[in-house]
PDB file of N, CA, C and O in Angstrom:
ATOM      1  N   UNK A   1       0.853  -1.168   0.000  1.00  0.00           N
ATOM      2  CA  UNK A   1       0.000   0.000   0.000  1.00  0.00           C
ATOM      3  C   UNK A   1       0.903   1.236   0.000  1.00  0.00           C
ATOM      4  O   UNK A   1       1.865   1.070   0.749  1.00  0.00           O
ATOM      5  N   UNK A   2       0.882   2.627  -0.717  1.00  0.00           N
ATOM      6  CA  UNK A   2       1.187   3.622  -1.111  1.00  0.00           C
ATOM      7  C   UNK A   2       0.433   4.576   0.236  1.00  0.00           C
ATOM      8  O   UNK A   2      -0.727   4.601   0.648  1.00  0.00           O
ATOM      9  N   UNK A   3       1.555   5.237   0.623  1.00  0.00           N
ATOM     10  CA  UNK A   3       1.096   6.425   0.773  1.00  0.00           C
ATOM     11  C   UNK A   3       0.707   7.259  -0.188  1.00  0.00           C
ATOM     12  O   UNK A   3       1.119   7.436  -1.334  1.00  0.00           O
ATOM     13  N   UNK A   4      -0.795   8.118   0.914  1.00  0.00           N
ATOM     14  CA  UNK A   4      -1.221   9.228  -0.088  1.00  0.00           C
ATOM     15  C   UNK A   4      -1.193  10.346   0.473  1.00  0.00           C
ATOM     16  O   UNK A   4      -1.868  10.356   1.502  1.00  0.00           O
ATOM     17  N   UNK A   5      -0.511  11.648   0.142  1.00  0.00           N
ATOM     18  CA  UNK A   5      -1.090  13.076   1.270  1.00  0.00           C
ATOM     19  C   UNK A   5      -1.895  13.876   0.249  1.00  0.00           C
ATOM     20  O   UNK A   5      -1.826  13.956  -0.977  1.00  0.00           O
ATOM     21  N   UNK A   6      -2.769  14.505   1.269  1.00  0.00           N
ATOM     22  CA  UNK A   6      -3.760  15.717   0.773  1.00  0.00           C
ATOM     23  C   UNK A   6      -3.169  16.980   0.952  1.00  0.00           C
ATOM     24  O   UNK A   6      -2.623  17.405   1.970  1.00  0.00           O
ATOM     25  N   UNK A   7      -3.309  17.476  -0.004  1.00  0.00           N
ATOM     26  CA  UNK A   7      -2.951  18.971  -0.510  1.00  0.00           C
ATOM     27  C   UNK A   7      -3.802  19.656   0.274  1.00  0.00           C
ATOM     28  O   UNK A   7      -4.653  19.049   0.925  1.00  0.00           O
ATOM     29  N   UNK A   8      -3.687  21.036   0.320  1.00  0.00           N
ATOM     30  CA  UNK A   8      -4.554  22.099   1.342  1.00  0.00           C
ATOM     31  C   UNK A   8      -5.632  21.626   0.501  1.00  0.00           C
ATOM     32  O   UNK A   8      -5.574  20.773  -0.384  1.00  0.00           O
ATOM     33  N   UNK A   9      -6.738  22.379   0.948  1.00  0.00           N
ATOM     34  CA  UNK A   9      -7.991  22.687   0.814  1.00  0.00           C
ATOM     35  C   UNK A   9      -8.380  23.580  -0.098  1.00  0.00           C
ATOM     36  O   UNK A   9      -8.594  24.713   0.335  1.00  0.00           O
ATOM     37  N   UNK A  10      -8.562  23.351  -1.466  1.00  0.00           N
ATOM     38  CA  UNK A  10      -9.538  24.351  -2.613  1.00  0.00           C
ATOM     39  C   UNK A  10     -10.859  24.329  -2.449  1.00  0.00           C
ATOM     40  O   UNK A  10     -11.580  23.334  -2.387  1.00  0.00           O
ATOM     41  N   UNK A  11     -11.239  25.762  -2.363  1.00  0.00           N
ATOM     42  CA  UNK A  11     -12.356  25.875  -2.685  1.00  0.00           C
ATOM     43  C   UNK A  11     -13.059  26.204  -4.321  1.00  0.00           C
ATOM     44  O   UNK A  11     -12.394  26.633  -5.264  1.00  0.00           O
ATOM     45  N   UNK A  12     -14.403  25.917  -4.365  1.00  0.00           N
ATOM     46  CA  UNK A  12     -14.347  25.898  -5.592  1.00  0.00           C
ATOM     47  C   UNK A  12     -14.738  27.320  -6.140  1.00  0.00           C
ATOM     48  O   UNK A  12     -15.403  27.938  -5.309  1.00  0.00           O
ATOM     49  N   UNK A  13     -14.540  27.925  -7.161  1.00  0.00           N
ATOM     50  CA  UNK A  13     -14.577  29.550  -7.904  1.00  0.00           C
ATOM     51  C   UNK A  13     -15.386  29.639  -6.809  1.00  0.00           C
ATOM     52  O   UNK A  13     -14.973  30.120  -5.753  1.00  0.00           O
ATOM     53  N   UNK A  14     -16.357  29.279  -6.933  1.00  0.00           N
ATOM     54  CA  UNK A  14     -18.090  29.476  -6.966  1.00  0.00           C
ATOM     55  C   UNK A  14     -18.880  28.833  -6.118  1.00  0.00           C
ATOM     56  O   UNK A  14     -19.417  27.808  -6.538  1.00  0.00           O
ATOM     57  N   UNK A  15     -19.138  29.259  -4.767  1.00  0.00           N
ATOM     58  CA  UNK A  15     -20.204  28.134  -3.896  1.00  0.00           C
ATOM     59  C   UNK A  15     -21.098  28.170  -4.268  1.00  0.00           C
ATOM     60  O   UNK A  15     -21.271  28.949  -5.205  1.00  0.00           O
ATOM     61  N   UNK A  16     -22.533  27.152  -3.658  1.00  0.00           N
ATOM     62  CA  UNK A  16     -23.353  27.307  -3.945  1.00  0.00           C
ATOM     63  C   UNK A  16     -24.290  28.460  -3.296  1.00  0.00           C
ATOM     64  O   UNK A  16     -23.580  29.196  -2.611  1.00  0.00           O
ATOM     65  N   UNK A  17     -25.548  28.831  -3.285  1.00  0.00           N
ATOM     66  CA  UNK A  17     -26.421  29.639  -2.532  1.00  0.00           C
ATOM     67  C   UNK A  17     -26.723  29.191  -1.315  1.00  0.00           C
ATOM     68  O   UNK A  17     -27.360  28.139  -1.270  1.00  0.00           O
ATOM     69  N   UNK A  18     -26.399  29.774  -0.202  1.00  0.00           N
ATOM     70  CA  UNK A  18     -26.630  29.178   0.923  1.00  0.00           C
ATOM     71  C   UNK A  18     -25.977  28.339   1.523  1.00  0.00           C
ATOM     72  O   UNK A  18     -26.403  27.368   2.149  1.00  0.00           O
ATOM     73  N   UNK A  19     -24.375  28.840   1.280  1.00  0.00           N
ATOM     74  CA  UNK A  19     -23.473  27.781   1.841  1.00  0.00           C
ATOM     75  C   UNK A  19     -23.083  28.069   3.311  1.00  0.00           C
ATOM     76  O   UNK A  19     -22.961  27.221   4.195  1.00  0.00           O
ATOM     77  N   UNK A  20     -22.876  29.644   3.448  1.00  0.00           N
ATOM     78  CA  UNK A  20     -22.548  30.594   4.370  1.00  0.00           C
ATOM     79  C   UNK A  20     -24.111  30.026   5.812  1.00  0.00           C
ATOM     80  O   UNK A  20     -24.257  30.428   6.966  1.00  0.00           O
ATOM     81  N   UNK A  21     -24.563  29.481   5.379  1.00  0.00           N
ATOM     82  CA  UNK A  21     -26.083  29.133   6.641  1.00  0.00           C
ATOM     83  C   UNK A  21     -25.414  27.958   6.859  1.00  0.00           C
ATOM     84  O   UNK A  21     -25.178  27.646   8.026  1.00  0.00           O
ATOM     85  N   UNK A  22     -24.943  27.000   5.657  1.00  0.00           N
ATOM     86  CA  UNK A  22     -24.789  25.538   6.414  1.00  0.00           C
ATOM     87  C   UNK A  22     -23.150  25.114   6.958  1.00  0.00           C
ATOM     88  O   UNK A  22     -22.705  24.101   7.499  1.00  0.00           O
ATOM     89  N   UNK A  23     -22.556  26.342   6.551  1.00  0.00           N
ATOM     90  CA  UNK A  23     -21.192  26.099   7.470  1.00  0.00           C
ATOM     91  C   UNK A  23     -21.626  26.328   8.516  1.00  0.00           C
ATOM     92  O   UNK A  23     -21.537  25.515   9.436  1.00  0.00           O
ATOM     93  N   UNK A  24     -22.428  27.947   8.683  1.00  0.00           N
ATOM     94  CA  UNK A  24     -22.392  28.066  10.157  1.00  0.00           C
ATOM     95  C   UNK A  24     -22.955  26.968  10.871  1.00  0.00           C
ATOM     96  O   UNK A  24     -22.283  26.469  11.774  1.00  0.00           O
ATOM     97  N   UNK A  25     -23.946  26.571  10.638  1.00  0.00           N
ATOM     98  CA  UNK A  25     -24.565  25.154  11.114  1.00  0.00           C
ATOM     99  C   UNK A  25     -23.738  24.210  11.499  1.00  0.00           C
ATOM    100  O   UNK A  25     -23.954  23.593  12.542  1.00  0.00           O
ATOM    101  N   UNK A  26     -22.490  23.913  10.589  1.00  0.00           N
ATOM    102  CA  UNK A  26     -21.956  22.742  11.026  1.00  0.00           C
ATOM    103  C   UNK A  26     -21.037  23.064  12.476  1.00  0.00           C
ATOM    104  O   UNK A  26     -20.999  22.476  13.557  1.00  0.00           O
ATOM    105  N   UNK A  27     -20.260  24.395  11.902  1.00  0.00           N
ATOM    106  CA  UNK A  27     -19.635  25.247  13.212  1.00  0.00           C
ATOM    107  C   UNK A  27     -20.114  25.104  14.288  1.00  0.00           C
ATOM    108  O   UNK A  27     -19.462  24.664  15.235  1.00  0.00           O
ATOM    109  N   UNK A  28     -21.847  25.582  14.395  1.00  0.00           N
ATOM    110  CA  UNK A  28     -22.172  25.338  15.334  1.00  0.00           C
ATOM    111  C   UNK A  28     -22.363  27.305  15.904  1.00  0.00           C
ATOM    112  O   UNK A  28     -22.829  27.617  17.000  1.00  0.00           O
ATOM    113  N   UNK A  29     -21.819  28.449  14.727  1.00  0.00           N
ATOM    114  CA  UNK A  29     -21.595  29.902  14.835  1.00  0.00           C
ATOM    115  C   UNK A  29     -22.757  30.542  13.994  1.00  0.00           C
ATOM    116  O   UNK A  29     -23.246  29.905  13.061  1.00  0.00           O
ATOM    117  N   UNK A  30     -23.193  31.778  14.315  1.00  0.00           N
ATOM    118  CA  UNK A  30     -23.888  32.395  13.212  1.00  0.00           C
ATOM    119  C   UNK A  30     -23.371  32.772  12.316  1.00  0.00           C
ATOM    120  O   UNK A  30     -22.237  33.251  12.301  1.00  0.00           O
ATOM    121  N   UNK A  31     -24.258  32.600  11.190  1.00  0.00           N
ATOM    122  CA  UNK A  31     -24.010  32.803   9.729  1.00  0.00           C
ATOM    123  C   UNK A  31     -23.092  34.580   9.923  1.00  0.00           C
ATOM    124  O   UNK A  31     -21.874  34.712   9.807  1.00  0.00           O
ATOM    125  N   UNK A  32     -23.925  35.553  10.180  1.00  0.00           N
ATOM    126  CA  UNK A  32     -23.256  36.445  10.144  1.00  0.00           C
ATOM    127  C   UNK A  32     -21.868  36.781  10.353  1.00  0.00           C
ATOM    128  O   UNK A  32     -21.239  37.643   9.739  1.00  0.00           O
ATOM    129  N   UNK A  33     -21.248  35.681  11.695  1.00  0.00           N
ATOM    130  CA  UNK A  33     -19.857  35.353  11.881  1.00  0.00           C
ATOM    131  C   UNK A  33     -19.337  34.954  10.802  1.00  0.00           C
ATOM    132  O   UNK A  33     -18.227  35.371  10.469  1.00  0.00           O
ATOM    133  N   UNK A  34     -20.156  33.915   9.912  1.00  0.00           N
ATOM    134  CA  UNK A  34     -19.324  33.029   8.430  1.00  0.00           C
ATOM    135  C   UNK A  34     -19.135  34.771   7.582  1.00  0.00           C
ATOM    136  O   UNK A  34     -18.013  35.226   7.360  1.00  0.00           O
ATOM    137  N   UNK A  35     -20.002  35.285   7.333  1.00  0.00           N
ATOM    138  CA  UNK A  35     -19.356  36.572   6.665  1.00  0.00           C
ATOM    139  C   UNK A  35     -18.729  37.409   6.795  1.00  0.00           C
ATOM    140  O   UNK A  35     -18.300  37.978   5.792  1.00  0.00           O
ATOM    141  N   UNK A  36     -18.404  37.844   8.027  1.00  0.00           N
ATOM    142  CA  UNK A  36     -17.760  39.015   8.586  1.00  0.00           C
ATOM    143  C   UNK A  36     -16.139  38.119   8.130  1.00  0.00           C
ATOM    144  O   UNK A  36     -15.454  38.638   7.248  1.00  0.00           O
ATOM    145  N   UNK A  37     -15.827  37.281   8.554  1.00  0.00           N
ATOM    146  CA  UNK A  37     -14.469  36.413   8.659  1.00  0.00           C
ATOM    147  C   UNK A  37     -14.681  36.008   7.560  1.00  0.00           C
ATOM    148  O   UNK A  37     -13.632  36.461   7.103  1.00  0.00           O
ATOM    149  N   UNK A  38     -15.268  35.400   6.468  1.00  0.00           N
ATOM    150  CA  UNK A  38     -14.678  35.290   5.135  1.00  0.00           C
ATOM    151  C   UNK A  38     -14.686  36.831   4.611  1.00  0.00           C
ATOM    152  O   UNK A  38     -13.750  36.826   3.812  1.00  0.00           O
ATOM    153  N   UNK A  39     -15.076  37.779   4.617  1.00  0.00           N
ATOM    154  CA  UNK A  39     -14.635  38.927   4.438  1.00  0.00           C
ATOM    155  C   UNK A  39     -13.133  39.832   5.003  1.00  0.00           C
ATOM    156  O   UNK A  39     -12.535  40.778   4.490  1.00  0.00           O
ATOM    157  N   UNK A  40     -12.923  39.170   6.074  1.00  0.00           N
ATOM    158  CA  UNK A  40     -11.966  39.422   6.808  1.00  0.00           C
ATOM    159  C   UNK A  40     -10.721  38.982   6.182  1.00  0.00           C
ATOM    160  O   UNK A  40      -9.696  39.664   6.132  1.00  0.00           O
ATOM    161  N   UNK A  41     -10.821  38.164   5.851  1.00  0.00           N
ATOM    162  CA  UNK A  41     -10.004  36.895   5.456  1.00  0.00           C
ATOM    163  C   UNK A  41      -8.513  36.114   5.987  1.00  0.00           C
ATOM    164  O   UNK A  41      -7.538  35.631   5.409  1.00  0.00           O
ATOM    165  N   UNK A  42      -8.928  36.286   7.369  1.00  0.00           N
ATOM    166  CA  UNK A  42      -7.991  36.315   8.513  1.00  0.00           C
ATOM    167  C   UNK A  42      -8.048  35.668   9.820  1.00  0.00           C
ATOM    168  O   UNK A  42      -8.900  36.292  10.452  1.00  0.00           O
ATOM    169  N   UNK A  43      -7.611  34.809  10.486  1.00  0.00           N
ATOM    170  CA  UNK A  43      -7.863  34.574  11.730  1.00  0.00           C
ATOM    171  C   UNK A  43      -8.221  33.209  11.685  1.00  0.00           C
ATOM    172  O   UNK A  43      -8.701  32.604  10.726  1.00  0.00           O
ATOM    173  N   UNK A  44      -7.885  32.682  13.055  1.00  0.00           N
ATOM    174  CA  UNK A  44      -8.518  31.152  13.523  1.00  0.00           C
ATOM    175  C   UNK A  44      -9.803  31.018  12.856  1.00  0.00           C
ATOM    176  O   UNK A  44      -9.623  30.472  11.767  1.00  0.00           O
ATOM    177  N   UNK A  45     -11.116  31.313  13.077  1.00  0.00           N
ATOM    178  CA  UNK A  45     -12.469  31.556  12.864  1.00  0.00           C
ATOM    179  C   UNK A  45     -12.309  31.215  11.395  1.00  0.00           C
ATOM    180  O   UNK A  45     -12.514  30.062  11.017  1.00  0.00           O
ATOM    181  N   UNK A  46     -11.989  32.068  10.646  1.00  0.00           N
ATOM    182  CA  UNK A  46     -11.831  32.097   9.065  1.00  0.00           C
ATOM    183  C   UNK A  46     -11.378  30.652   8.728  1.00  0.00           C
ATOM    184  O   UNK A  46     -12.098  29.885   8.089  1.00  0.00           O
ATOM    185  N   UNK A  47      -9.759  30.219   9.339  1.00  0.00           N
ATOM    186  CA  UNK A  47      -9.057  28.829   9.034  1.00  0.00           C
ATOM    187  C   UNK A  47     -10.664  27.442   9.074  1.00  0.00           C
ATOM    188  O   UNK A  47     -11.122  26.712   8.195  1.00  0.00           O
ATOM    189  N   UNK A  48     -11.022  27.650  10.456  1.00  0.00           N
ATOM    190  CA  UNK A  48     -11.547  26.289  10.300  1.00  0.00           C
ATOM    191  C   UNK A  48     -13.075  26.980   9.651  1.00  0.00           C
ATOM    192  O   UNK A  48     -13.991  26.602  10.381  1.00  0.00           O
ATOM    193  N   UNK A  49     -13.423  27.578   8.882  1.00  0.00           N
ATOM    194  CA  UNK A  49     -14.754  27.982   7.860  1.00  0.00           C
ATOM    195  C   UNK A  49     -14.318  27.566   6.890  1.00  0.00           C
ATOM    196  O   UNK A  49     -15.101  26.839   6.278  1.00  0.00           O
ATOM    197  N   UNK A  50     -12.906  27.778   6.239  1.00  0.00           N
ATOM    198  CA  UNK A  50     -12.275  27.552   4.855  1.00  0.00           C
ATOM    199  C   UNK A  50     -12.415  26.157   4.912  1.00  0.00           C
ATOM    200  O   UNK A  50     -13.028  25.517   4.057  1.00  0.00           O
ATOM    201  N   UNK A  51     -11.686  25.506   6.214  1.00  0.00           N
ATOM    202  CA  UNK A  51     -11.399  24.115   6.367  1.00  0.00           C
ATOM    203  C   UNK A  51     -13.292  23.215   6.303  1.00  0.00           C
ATOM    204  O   UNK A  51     -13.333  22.080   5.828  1.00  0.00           O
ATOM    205  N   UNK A  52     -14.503  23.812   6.760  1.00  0.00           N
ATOM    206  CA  UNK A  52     -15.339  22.794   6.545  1.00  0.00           C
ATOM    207  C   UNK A  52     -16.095  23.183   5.449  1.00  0.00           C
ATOM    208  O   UNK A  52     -17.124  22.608   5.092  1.00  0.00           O
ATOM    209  N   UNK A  53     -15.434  24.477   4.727  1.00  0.00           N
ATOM    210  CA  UNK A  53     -16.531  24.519   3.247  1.00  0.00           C
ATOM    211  C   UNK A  53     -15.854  24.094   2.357  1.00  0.00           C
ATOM    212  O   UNK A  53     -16.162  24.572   1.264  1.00  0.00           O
ATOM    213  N   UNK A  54     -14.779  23.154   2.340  1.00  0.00           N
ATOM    214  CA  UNK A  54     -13.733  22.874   1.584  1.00  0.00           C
ATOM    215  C   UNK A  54     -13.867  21.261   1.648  1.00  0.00           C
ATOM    216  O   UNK A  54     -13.435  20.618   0.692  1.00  0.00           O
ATOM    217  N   UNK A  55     -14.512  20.524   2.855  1.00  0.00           N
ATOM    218  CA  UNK A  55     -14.760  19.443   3.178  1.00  0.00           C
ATOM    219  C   UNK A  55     -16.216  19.292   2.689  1.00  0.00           C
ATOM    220  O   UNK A  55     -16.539  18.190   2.244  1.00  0.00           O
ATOM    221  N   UNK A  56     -16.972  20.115   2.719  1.00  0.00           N
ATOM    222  CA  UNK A  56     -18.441  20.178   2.428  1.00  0.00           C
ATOM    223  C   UNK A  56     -18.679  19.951   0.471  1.00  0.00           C
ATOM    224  O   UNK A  56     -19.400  19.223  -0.211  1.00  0.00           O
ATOM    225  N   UNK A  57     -17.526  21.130   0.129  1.00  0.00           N
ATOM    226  CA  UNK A  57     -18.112  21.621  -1.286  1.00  0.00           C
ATOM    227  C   UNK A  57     -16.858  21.701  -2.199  1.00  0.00           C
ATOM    228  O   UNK A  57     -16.934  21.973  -3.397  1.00  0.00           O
ATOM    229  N   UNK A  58     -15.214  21.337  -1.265  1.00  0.00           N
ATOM    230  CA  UNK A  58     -14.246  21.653  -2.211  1.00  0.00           C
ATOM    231  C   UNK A  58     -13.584  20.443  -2.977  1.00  0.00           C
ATOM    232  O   UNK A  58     -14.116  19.365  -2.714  1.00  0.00           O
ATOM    233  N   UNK A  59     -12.608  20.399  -3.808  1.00  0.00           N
ATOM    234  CA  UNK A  59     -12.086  19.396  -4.750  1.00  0.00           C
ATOM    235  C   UNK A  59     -11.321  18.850  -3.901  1.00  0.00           C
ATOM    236  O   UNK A  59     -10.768  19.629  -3.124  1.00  0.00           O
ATOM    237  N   UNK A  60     -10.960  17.038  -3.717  1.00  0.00           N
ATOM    238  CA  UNK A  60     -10.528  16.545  -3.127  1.00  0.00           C
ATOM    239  C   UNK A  60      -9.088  16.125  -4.297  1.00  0.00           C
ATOM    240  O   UNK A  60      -8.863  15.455  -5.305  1.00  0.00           O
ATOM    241  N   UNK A  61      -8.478  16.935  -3.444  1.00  0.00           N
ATOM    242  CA  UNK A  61      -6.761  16.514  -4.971  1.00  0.00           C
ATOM    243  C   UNK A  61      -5.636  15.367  -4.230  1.00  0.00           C
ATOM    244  O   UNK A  61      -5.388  15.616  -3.051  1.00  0.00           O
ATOM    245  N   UNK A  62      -4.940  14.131  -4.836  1.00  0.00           N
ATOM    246  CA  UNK A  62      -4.074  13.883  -3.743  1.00  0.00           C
ATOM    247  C   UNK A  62      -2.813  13.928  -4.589  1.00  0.00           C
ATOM    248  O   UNK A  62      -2.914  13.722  -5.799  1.00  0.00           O
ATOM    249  N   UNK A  63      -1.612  14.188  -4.030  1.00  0.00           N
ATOM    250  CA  UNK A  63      -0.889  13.829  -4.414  1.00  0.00           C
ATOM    251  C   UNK A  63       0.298  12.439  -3.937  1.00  0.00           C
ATOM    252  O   UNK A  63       0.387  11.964  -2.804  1.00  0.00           O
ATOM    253  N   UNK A  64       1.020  12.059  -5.028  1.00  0.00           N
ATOM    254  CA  UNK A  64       1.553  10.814  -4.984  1.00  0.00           C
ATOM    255  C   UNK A  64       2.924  11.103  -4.953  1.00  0.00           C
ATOM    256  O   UNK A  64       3.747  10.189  -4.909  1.00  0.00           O
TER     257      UNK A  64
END
């Protein structure tokens, strides 16, 4: 068996409508928090939003 590692996290161009409600959901934060910090584009808060809309909606790449 081969190791495999995962590359960061892409998101894709383009989310869908209403992605910013179901991160916060998964977070467990209000939506309004998901915007202020992806606007921000900075900080702990921001890292793990990137990290579950990227798990939710982004391209899974591996490299070998």
């Amino acid at each position: 068996m081969s190791t495999k590692f995962m590359t960061t996290p892409s998101l894709p161009p383009f989310l869908p409508h209403g992605w910013k409600k179901e991160v916060a959901k998964v977070l467990g934060i209000h939506p309004n928090t998901v915007a202020r910090n992806v606007k921000r584009g900075k900080g702990e808060v921001y890292n793990r939003i990137v990290l579950a809309a990227a798990a939710k909606y982004g391209e899974k790449k591996e490299i070998q």
